[in-house]
matplotlib code that plots the C-alpha trace (Angstrom):
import matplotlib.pyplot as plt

x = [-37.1, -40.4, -41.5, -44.5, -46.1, -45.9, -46.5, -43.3, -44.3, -45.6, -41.8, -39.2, -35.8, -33.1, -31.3, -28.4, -27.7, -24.4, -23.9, -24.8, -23.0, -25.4, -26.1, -25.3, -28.4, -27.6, -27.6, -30.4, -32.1, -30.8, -32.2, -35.8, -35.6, -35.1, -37.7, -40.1, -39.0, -38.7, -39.7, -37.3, -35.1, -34.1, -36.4, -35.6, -34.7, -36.8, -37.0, -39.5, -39.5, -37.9, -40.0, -43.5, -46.0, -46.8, -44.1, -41.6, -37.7, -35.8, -32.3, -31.1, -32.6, -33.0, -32.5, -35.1, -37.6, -37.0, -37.2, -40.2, -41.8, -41.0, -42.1, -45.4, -45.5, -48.2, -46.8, -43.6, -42.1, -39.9, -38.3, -38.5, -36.1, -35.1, -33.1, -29.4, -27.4, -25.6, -28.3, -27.2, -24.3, -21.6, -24.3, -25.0, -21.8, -21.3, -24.5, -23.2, -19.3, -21.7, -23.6, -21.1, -18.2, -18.3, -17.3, -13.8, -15.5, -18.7, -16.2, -14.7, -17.9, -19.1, -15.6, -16.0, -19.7, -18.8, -16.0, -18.1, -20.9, -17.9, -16.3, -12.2, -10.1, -9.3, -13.3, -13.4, -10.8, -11.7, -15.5, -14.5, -11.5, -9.5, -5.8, -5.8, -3.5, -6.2, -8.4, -6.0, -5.4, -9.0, -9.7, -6.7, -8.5, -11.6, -10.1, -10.1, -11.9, -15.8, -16.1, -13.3, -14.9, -18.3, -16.6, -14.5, -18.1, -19.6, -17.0, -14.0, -11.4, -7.8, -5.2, -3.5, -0.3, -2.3, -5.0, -1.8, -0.4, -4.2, -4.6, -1.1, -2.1, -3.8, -7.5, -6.3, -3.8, -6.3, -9.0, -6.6, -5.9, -9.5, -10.8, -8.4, -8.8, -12.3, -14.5, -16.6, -19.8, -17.3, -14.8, -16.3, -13.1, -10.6, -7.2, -5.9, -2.5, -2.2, -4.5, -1.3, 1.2, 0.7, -0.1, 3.3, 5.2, 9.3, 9.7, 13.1, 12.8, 13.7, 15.4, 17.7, 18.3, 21.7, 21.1, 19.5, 15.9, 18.7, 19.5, 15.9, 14.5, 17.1, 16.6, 12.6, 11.9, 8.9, 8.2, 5.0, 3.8, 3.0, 0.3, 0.4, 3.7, 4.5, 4.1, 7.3, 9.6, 10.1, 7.6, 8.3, 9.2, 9.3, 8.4, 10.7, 13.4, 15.9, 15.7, 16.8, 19.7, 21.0, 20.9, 22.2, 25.5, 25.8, 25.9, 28.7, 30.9, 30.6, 31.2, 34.1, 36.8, 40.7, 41.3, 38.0, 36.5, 32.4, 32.2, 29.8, 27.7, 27.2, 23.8, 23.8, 24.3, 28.1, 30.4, 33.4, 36.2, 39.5, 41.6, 44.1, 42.4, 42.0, 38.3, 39.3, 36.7, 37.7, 38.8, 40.7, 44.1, 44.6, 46.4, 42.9, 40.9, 37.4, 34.5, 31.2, 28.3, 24.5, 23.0, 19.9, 17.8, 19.7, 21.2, 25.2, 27.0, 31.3, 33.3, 37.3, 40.3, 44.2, 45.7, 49.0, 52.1, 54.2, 56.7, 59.7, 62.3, 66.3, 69.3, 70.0, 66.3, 65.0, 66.2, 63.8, 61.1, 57.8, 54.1, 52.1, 50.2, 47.7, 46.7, 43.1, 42.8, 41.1, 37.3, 36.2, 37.1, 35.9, 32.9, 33.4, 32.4, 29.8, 28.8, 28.2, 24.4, 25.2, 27.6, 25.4, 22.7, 25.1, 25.6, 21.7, 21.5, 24.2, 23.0, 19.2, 20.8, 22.9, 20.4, 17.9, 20.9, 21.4, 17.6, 17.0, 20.2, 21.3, 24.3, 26.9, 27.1, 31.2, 29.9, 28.0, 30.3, 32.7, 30.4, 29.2, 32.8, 33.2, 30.0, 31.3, 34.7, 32.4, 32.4, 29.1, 28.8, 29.2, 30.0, 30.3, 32.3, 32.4, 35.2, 34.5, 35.9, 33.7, 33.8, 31.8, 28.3, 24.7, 22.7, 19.6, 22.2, 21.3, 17.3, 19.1, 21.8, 18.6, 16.8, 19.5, 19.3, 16.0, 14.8, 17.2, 19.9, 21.2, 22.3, 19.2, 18.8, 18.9, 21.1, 17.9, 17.4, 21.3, 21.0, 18.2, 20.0, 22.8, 21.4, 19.2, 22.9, 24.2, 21.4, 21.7, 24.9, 26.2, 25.6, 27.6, 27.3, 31.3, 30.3, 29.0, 30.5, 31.4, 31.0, 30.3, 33.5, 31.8, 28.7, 30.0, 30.6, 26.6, 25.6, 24.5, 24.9, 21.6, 19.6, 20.4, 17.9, 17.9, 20.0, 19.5, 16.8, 16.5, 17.1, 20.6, 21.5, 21.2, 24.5, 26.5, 29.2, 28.9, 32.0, 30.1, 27.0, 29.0, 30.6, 27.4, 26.1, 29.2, 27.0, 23.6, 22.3, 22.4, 25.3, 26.1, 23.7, 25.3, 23.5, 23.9, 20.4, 19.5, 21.9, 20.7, 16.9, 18.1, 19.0, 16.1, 14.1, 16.5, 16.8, 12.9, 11.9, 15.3, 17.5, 21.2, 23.4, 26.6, 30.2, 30.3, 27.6, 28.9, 29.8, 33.4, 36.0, 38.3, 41.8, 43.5, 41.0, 41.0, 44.8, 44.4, 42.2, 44.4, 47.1, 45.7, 43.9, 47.2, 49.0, 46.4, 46.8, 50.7, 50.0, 48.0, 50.1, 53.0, 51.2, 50.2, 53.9, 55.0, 52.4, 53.1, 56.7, 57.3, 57.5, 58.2, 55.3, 51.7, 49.7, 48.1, 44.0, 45.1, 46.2, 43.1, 40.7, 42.8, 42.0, 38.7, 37.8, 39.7]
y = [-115.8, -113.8, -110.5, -110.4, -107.8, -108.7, -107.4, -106.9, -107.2, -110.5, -111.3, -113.9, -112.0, -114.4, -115.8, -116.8, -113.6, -112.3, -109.0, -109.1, -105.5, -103.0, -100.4, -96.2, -94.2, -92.0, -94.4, -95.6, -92.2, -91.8, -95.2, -94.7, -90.5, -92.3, -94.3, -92.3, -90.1, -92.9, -96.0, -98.9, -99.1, -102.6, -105.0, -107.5, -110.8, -113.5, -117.3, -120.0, -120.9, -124.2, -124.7, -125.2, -123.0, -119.8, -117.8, -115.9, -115.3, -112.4, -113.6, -110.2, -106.5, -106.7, -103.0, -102.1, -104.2, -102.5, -99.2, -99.6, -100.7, -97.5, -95.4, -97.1, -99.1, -101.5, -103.4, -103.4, -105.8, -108.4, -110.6, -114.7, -117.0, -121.1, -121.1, -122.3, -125.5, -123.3, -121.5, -118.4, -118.1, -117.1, -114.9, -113.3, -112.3, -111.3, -108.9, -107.4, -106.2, -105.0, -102.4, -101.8, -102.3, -105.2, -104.5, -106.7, -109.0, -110.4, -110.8, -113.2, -114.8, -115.1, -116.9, -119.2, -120.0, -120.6, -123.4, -124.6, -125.5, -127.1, -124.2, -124.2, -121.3, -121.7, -121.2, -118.3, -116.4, -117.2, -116.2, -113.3, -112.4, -112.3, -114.4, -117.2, -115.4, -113.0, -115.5, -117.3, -113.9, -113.4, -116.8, -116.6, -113.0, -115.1, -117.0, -113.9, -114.3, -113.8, -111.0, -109.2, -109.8, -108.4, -105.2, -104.9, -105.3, -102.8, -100.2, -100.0, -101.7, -102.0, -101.4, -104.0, -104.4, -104.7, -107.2, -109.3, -109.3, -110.1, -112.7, -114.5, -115.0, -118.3, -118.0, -118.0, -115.7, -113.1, -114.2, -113.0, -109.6, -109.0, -109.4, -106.4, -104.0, -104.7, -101.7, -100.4, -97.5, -95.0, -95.5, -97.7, -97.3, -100.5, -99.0, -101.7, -100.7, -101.6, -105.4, -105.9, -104.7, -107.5, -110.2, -109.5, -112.2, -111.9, -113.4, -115.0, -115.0, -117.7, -115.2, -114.7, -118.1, -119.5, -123.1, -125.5, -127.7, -130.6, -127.9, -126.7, -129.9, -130.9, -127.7, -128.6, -125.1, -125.4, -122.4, -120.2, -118.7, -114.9, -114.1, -110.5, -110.1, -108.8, -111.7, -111.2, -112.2, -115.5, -114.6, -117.9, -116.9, -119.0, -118.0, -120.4, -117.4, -120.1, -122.7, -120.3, -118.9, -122.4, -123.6, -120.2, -120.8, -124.2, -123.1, -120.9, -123.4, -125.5, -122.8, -120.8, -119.5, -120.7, -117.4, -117.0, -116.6, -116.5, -113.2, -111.7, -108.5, -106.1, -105.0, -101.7, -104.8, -104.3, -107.1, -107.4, -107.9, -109.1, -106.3, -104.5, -105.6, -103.0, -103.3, -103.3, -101.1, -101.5, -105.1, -107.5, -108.6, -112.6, -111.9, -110.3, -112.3, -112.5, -112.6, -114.3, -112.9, -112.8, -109.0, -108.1, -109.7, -113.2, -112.8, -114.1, -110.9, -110.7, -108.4, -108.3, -106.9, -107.2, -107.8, -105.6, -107.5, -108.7, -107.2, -108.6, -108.7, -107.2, -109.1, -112.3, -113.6, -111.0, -113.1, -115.7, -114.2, -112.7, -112.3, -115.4, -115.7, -117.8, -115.0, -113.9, -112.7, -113.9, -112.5, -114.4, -116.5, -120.5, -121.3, -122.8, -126.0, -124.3, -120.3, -117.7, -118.3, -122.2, -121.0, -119.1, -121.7, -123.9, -122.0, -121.6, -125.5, -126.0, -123.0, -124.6, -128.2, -127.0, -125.4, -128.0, -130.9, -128.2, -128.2, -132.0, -133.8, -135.7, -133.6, -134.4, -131.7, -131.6, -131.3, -128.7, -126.4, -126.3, -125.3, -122.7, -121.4, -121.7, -119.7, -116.9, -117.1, -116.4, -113.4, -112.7, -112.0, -108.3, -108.1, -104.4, -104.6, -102.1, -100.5, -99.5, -102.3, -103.5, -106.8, -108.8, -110.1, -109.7, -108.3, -110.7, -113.5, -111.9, -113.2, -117.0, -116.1, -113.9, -117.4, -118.8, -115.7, -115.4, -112.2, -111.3, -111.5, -114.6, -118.0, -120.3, -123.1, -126.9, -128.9, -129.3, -125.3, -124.6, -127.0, -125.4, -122.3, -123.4, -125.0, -121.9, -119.6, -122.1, -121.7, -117.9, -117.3, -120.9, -119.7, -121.7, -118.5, -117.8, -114.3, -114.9, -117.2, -119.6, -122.6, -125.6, -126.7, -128.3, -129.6, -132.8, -133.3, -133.4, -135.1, -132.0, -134.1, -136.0, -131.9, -131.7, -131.3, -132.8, -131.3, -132.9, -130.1, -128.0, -124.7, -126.2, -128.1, -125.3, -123.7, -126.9, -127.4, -129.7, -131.7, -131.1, -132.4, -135.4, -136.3, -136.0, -139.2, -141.3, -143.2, -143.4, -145.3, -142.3, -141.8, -138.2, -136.5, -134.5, -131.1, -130.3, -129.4, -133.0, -134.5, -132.0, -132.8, -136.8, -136.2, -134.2, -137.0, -139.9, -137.7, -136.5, -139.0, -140.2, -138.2, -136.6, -135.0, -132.9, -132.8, -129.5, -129.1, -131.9, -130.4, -132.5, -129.7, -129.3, -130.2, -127.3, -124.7, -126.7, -126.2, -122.3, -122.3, -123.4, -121.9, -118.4, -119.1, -120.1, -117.1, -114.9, -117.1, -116.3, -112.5, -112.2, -114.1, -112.0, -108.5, -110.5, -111.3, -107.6, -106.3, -109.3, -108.3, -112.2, -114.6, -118.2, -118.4, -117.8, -115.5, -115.3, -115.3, -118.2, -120.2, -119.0, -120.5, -123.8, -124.9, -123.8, -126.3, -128.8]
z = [-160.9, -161.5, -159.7, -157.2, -154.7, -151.5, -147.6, -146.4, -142.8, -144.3, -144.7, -142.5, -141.9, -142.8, -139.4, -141.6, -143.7, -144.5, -143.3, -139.8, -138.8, -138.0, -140.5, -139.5, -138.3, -141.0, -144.0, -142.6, -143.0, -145.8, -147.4, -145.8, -147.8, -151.4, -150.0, -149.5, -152.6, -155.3, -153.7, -154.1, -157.3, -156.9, -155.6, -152.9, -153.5, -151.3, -151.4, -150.5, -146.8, -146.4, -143.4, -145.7, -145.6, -147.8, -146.4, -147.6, -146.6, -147.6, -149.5, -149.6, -149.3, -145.5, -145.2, -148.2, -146.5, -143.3, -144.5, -146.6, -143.4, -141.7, -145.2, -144.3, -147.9, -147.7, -150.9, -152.6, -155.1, -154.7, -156.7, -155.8, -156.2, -156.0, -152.7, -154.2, -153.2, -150.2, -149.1, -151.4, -149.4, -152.4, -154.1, -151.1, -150.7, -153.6, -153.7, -150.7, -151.4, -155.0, -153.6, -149.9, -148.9, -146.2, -142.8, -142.2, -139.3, -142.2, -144.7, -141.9, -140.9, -144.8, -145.8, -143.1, -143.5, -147.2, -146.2, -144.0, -146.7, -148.3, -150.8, -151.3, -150.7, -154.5, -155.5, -152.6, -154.6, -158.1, -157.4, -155.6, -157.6, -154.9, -154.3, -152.0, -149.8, -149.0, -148.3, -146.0, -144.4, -143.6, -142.4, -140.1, -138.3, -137.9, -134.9, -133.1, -130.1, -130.4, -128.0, -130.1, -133.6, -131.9, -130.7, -134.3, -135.7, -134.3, -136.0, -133.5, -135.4, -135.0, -137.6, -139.6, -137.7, -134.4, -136.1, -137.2, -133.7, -131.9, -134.5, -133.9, -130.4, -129.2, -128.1, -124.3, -124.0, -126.1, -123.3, -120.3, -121.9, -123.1, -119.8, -118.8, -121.8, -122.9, -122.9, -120.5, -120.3, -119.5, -122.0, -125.0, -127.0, -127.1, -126.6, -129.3, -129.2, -125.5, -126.6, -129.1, -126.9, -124.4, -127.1, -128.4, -129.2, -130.3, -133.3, -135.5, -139.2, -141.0, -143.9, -141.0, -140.6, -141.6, -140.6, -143.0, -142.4, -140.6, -137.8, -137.8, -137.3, -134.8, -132.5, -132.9, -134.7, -136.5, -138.9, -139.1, -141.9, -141.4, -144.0, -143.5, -144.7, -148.4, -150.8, -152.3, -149.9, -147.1, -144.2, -142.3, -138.6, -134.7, -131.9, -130.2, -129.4, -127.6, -129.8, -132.9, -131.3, -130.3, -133.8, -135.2, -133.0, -133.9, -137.4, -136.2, -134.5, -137.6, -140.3, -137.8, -140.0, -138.9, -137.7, -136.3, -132.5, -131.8, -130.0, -127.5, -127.4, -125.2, -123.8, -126.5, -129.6, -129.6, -130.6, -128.2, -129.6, -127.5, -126.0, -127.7, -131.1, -133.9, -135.5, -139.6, -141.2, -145.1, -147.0, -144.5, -145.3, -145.0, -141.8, -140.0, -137.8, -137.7, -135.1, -135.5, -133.3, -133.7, -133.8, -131.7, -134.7, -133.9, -137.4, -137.8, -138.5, -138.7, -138.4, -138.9, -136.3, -136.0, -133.1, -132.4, -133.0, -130.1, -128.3, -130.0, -126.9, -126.9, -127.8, -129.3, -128.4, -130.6, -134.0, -133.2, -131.9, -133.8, -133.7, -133.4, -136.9, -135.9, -132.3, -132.6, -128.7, -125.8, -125.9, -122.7, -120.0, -120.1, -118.1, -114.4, -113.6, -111.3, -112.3, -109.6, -109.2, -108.9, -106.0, -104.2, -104.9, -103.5, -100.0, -99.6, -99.9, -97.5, -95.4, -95.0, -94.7, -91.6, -90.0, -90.5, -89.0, -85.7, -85.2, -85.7, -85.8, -82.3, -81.2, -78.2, -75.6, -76.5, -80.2, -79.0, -77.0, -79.9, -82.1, -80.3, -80.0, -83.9, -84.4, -82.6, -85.2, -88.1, -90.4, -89.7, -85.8, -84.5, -80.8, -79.2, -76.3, -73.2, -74.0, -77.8, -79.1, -82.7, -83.9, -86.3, -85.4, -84.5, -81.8, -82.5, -80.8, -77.5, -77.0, -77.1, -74.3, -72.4, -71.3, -69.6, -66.9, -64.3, -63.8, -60.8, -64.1, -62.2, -64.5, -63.8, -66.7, -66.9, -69.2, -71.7, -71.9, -72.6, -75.6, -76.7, -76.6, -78.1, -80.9, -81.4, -81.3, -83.9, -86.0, -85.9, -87.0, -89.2, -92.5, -95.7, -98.3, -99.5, -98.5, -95.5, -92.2, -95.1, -91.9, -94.2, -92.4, -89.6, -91.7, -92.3, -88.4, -87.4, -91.0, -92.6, -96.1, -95.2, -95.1, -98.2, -101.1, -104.6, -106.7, -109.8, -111.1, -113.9, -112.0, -110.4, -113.7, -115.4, -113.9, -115.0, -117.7, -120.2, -118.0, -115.0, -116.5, -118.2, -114.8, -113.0, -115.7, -113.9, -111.8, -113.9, -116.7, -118.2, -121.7, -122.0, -124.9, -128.2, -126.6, -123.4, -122.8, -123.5, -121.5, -118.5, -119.4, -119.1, -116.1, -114.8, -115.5, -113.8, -110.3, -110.4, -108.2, -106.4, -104.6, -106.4, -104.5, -106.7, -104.9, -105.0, -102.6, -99.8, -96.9, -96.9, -96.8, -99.6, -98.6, -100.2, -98.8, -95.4, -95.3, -96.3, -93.7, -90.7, -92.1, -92.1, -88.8, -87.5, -88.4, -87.2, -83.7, -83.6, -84.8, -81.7, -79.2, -80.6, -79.4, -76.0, -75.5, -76.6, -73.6, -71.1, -71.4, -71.4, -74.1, -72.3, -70.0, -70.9, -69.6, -66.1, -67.5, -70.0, -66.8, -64.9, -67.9, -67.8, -64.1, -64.4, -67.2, -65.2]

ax = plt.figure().add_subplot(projection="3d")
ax.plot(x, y, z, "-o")
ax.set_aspect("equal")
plt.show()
């Protein structure tokens, strides 16, 4: 290393130098003052062009050059140096956090440019005296997207806690919400709090974990390590929210006390204990129960509760009566087969199946006709008679029965328009919601089963037992899985590209609701006829209009 005078307009900036952030206009002013005053203290530090020639590149000093350039120097010294193995990349650095503090975004770039030219994190923090953590921790920001770093770089920077949640993000997801909360002329600040807002992420600690690495690995939870996080304690954490709580109740049902019930929470993080149990507060006798439930956090929590002793009953019962030792309540009911959304998945199945076999499927005209007087039974048809009367039904019905008349109001139609309008009446009101006509009765008379869509799909499967997923394996290849989440993926799979129909959703009636059915309908027939026969005045013969409607069908 020797010292020259050179030109410095006679000098090559360096397109690979280290800190790349522009410099403040008043540093600047500053710099070019002392300038001006003193000249330059420290001389630049330039190296050989590796291009040939006579020219010069400057190493480091590119402000100083700059400056003296705008002082109007027409020579300054310089010092000149062998260009190192890494293009002075570590001594570069090194110069730089010397004399300022480097912006966050070139420490980035310079770390990355230094593994790059085939430096360890281990060297990184020994030259720099920095731990490898820190190192890890910067290399991690540096796969912030680009248009992020060149923003952060230019002085608008984001706190920690936000730079931990932007960096946790994957390069896409930060893509989507840049293009919404980048800056603009009018407002050039980033509201980061709103960028880390919607890259937020929930996130399960493994220090919360009970399960071991055999549950973890089983439930496909793959730990992250969050390098932001105190050193001194277990930052590991998923993302895969689902997967964590499955394996925490697992753990549970294998570690359950005798006495012991997994319990529920409420939506305010309230464990809910059985009724009529007494929440113990202080130490728990060996008679107490215990419930197991997972906090908002997903970490196992218990608590312990009593339940009141029984009734004991009078006289010579009560000897041999006494509180069952072993009680620890009822917290909630088993699951159904089929849950409510299954149920009213079902009727919309049933509902578009039905309606789809009225519209397509060949009907006979007697089919027909009864239908049509079945539709008008359901639950779901309003009709408002002359006289006041309201019953159930719809007034949209009336368009269907309006094209059988011609515009003198007479009946004028042809056997093809009345079963167009009475498949179009059936479609109206048929529905096969248990809240609605509940007519799946008569979807097995026209076929309706051959409407139906597949079944066998995650959304549907998802409101299945475990026995209802098992049966459903009956007539597969398919060998019921340990989770149930496998077995219903398995079975996902099988029925993708056939066709899988669940009982539950055939339109064959159930006997014991079918007899309900015509009982109650039966009743409410003989209710009737008994308030005709109390008007009539006479019970034996039927009445006059019922005779009348006979010989006309004849």
């Amino acid at each position: 290393m020797h010292l020259i005078k050179v030109d410095p307009r006679a000098l090559k900036d360096n397109p690979d130098r280290l800190r790349q952030t522009k410099s403040t206009p008043q540093g600047d002013a500053l710099l070019l003052a002392t300038i001006k005053a003193v000249g330059i203290v420290q001389p630049p530090v330039i190296t050989p062009d590796s291009g040939g020639g006579n020219a010069y590149i400057i190493s480091a000093g590119h402000r100083r050059v700059k400056q003296a350039i705008a002082a109007g120097l027409m020579e300054i010294d310089v010092l000149v140096d062998e260009a190192a193995n890494d293009n002075g990349a570590m001594r570069s650095m090194v110069e730089n956090i010397a004399f300022e503090p480097m912006n966050p975004v070139d420490q980035w770039r310079a770390i990355e440019r230094l593994v790059a030219l085939g430096w360890t994190e281990e060297a990184i923090g020994v030259a720099l005296a920095l731990p490898v953590r820190q190192i890890r921790k910067l290399r991690l920001l540096a796969n912030v997207l680009p248009a992020m770093l060149d923003h952060m770089a230019k002085g608008d920077m984001p706190n920690e806690q936000q730079l931990r949640t932007i960096a946790g993000a994957s390069p896409d997801e930060q893509k989507e919400v840049w293009k919404k909360y980048k800056p603009s002329k009018a407002d050039p600040q980033v509201a980061w709090l709103s960028v880390a807002q919607a890259l937020q992420k929930t996130r399960r600690h493994a220090r919360h974990a009970r399960f071991g690495d055999e549950l973890a690995q089983a439930y496909g939870i793959q730990w992250v390590e969050d390098l932001f996080a105190p050193a001194d304690e277990d930052s590991r954490y998923t993302t895969n929210v689902e997967a964590f709580l499955g394996a925490q109740h697992e753990w549970m049902a294998n570690n359950l006390p005798k006495k012991g019930i997994i319990a529920e929470t409420t939506s305010w993080g309230e464990v809910k204990l059985p009724a009529k149990a007494e929440r113990v507060h202080g130490k728990p006798s060996r008679s107490d129960c215990a419930a197991m439930y997972l906090d908002r956090e997903g970490r196992v929590q218990i608590v312990h509760y009593r339940m009141p002793a029984a009734k004991k009953p009078k006289g010579k019962a009560a000897s041999g009566s006494g509180s069952a030792p072993d009680d620890v309540g009822e917290v909630t009911k088993p699951r159904p087969d089929v849950t409510r959304k299954g149920v009213e998945m079902i009727g919309d199945y049933r509902t578009d199946a039905l309606r789809e076999a009225l519209g397509r499927a060949p009907i006979k005209d007697d089919t027909l006709m009864a239908l049509l007087i079945i539709a008008f039974a359901g639950q779901n048809v309003s009709v408002t008679t002359g006289s006041g009367g309201v019953y159930h039904g719809h007034s949209r019905l009336a368009k269907h029965a309006a094209a059988l008349f011609d515009g003198d109001g007479k009946l004028a139609f042809d056997r093809d328009a009345l079963r167009i309008a009475a498949r179009a009446m059936l479609i109206e009101v048929f529905s096969c919601r248990e809240n609605a006509t509940n007519s799946g009765i008569v979807g097995e008379t026209i076929g309706a089963d051959e409407f139906l869509p597949n079944t066998g799909s995650e959304e549907f499967l998802s409101c299945l037992s475990r026995a209802a997923l098992e049966a459903s394996c009956k007539d597969t290849p398919l060998l019921p899985r340990q989770r149930v989440k496998d077995t219903r993926a398995a079975l996902v799979e099988h029925f993708k590209e056939g066709r899988f129909i669940h009982p539950a959703a055939l339109f064959a009636p159930d006997a014991a609701k079918l007899a309900r059915w015509l009982l109650s309908s039966t009743t409410a027939a003989n209710e009737a006829d008994d308030v005709d026969e109390d008007t009539t005045g006479d019970g034996d013969d039927p009445p006059d209009d019922v005779e009348a409607f006979r010989e006309a069908a004849e």
